[in-house]
C-alpha positions, -999 to 999 in steps of 0.1 A, spaced: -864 25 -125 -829 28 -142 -818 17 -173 -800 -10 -163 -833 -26 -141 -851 -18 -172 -831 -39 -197 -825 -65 -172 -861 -74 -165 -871 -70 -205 -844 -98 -207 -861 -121 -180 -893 -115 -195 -886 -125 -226 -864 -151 -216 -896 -170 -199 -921 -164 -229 -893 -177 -253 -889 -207 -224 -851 -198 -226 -829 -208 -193 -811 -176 -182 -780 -182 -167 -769 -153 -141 -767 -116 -160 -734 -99 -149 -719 -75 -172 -694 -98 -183 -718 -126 -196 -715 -127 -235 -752 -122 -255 -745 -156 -268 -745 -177 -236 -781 -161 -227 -797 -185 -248 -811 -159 -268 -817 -163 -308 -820 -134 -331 -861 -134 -327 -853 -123 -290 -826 -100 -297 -853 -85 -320 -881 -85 -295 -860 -69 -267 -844 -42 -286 -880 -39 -298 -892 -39 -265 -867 -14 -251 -875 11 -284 -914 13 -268 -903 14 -232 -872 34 -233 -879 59 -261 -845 53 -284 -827 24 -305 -790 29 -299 -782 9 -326 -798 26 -353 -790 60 -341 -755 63 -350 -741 51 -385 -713 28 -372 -730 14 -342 -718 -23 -334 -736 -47 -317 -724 -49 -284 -708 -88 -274 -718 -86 -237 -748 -74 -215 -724 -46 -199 -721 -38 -230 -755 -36 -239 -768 -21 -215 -742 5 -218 -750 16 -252 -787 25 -237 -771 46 -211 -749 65 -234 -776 73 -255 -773 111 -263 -804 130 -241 
């Protein structure tokens, strides 16, 4: 499974125990219209740490927090091997 499918269903998961409404996930969909709060921002990057092997965001000193999901689920694919 990529890393994209990956990401993508740790956000539906999450979104149904947290009983969030999703709306549809295209790239372009800012993190703030998921519905998500900072408790499942903090579970999925949680989530993605155990499954995926890596935290992009406390890898590199200057990491920002990406404002989209293409963006986020382009700072797991551009994770250094």
């Amino acid at each position: 499974m990529s890393v994209r499918l990956k990401i993508l269903e740790a956000i539906k998961q999450i979104a149904q125990e947290q009983h969030v409404t999703l709306p549809p996930l295209t790239d372009d969909l800012s993190l703030h219209e998921t519905g998500f709060d900072s408790l499942a921002f903090a579970i999925l990057v949680a989530r993605l740490e155990d499954e995926i092997g890596t935290d992009p965001f406390t890898i590199s000193e200057d990491a920002a927090f990406p404002s989209t999901i293409g963006d986020f689920v382009r700072a797991y694919e551009n994770v250094p091997a």
